[in-house]
C-alpha positions in Angstrom: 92.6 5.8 26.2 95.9 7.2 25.4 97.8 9.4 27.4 97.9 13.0 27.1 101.5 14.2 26.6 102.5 17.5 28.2 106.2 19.0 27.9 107.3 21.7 30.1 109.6 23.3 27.4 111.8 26.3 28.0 115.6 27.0 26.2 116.6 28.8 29.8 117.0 27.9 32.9 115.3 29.1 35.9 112.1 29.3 35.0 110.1 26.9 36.6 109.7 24.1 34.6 110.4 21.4 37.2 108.8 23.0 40.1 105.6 23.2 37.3 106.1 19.8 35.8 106.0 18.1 39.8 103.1 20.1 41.1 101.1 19.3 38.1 101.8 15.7 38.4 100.9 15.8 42.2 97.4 17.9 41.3 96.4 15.2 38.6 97.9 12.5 40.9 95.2 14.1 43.5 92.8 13.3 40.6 93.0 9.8 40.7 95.3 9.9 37.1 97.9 7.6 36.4 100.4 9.8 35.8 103.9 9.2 34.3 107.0 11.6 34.7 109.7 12.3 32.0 112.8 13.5 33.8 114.8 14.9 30.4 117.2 16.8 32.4 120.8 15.0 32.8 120.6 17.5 36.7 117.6 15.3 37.3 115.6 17.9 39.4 112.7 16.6 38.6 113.8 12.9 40.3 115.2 14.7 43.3 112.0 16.5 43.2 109.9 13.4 43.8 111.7 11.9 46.3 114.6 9.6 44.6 118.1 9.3 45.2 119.1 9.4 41.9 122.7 8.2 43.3 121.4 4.8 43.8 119.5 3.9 40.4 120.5 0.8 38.5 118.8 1.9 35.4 117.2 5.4 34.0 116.4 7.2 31.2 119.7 7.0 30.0 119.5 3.1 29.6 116.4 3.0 27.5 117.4 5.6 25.3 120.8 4.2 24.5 119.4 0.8 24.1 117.2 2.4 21.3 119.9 4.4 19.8 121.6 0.7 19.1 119.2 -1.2 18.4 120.1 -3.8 21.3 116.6 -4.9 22.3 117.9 -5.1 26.0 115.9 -2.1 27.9 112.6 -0.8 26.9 110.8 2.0 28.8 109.3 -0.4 30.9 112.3 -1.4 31.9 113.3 2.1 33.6 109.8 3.0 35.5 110.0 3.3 39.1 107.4 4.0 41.6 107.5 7.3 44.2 105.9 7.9 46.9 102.9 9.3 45.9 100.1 6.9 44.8 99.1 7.3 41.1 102.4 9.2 40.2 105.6 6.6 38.2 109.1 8.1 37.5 111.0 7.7 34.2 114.5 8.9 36.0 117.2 10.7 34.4 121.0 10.4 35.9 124.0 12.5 35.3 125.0 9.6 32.5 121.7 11.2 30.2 124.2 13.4 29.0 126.4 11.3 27.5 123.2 10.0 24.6 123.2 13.2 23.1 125.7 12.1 20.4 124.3 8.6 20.0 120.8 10.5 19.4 122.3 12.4 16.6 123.9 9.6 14.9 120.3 7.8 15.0 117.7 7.8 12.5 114.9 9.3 13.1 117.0 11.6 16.2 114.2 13.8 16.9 111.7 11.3 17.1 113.2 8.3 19.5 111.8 9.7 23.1 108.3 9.7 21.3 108.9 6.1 20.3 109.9 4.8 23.5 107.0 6.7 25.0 104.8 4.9 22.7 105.2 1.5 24.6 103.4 3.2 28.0 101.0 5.7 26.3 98.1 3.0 27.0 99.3 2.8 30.8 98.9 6.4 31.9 96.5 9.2 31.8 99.1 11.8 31.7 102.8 11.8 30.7 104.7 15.1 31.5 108.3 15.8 30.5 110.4 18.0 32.6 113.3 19.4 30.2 116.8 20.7 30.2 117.6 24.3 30.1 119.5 24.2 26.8 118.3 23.7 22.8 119.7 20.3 21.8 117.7 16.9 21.1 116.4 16.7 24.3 114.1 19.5 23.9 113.4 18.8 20.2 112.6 15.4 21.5 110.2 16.7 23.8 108.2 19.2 21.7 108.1 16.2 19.1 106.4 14.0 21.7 104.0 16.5 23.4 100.4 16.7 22.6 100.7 19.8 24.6 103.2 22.6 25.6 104.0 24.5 29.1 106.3 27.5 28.8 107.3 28.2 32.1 108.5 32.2 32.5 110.3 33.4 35.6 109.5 36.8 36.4 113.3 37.2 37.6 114.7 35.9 33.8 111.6 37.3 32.0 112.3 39.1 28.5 110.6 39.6 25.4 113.5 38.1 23.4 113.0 34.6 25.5 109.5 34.2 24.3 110.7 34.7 20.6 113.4 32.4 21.1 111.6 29.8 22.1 108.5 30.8 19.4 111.2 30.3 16.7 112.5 26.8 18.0 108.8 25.9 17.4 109.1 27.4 13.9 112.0 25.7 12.5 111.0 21.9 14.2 107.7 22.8 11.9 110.0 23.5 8.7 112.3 20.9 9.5 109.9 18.5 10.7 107.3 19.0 9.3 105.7 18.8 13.3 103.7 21.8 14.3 103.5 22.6 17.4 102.3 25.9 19.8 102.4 27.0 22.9 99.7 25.8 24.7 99.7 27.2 28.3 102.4 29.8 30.1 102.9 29.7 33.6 104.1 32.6 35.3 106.7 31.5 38.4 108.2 33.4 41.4 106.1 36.3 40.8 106.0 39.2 42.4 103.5 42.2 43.0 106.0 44.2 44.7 108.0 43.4 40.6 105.2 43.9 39.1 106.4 48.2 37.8 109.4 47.0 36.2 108.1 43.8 34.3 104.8 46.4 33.2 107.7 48.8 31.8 109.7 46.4 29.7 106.5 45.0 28.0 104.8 48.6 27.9 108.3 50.4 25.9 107.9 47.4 23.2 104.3 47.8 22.9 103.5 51.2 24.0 100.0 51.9 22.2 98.6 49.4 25.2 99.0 51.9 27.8 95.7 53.9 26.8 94.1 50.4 26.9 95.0 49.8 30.9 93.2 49.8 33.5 94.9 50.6 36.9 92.0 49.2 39.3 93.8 45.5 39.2 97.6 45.5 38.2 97.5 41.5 38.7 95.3 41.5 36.1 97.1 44.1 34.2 100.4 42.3 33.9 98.4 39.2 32.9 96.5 40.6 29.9 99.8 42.3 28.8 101.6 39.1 28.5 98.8 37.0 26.7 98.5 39.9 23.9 102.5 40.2 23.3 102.6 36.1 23.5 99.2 36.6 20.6 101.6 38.8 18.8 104.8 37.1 19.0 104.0 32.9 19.4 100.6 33.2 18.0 99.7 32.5 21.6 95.8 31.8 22.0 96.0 29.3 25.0 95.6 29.9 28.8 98.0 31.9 31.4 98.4 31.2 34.5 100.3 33.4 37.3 102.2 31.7 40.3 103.3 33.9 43.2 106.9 33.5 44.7 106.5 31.5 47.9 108.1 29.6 50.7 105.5 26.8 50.2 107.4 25.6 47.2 110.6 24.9 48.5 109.5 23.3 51.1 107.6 20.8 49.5 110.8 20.5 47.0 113.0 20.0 50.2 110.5 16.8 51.4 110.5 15.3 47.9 106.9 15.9 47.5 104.3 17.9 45.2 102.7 20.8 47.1 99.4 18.9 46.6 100.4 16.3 48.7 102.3 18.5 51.4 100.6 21.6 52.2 97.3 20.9 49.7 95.3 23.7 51.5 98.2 26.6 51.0 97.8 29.5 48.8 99.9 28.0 46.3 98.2 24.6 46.5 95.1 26.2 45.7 96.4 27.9 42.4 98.0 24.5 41.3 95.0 23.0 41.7 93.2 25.4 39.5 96.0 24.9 37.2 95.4 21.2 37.2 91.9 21.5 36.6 91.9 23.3 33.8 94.5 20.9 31.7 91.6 18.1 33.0 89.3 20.0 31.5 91.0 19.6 28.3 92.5 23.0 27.3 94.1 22.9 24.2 94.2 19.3 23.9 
């Protein structure tokens, strides 16, 4: 069986994708799937994040991808995998020298496609691949929506605007009319929230949509916020997927401090419980 693809994907910064893309891995890790992570970002948070000194790597992501870029035939994916820590859970790590591919990707044929051919050559070994990206619109994230079966939009509450969502909705548009790949967002996750934030976020979304207030309900404002995103994601992304919301908490940065998933540090925490919901619902096959 092939291995299910899943980018975290978002233009900006902040917004969770790491923190989404390691506690994921850790929750299917839990599982007993062989999962496989992507570290697409030249910051290589998501390495950090699992534990590796990403000072003291003889190879990473970088090699492999240059080697394809040139044809050389030197360093193949395989090449570049290391193991972590956590059982069931292989790295694919990224160094500050991933930024120097960009301009060999765009002088390569097929530039959009070469992370999804190199990611061919491990699909059979894994159960999951997930791709943490960089904060920025260049090949890296093309790459990354090319190769997903399935797409994570992570939104910070703290960065969260309408004109983000759109942004990112239209990135998906023109890779389809440039492409010819179609591709939607599959699941949003919901970081750092905040009840006590919860007023002003209701306001923006409520002043670009304001027929929906009659429609609220004000016996549960979680669930308030919640519905309000899905139907002006419906609206603007042709959103139709599954939301999830992630309270701001210590436990995170914790586990991010030790190197590990919160699965596998503090697995019976609030916010272990609501990855592990998260996790279960991407086993059970949503959208894919």
């Amino acid at each position: 069986m092939r291995a299910k693809c899943i980018a975290f994907a978002h233009h900006k910064g902040g917004t969770g994708k790491t923190t989404s893309c390691i506690n994921i891995a850790g929750g299917l890790a839990k599982k007993g799937k062989k999962v496989l992570v992507v570290d697409l970002d030249p910051q290589a948070s998501a390495t950090v994040g699992l534990g590796i000194n990403k000072n003291y790597l003889p190879v990473s992501l970088y090699d492999a991808l240059f080697d394809r870029c040139n044809n050389e035939g030197k360093i193949g994916i395989k090449d570049v995998i290391i193991s972590t820590e956590i059982d069931n859970i292989h790295l694919v790590p990224a160094t500050l020298d991933l930024a120097g591919i960009l301009v060999s990707m765009h002088d390569t044929k097929d530039a959009s496609r070469i992370l999804n051919q190199i990611l061919d050559e491990v699909r059979d070994n894994y159960d999951y691949i997930l791709i943490d990206t960089p904060p920025s619109y260049s090949f890296f994230l093309i790459n990354a929506i090319v190769a997903a079966d399935h797409i994570v939009l992570p939104l910070d509450t703290g960065y969260f605007s309408m004109e983000s969502i759109e942004t990112f909705a239209t990135i998906l548009k023109d890779i389809e009319d440039e492409l010819g790949v179609k591709k939607d967002i599959n699941t949003v996750i919901v970081t750092k929230f905040q009840e006590s934030k919860f007023h002003s976020l209701y306001q923006k979304i409520s002043q670009r949509l304001p027929a929906l207030s009659k429609l609220i309900s004000l016996q549960d404002p979680i669930k308030k916020i919640e519905d309000e995103i899905k139907i002006y994601l419906s609206v603007r992304a042709s959103f139709n997927g599954d939301l999830f919301l992630v309270p701001y908490s210590k436990e995170v940065y914790e586990a991010q401090k030790k190197g590990l998933p919160v699965s596998h540090c503090m697995p019976d925490g609030k916010i272990g419980g609501i990855y592990r919901g998260i996790t279960q619902r991407m086993v059970d096959g949503i959208s894919i």
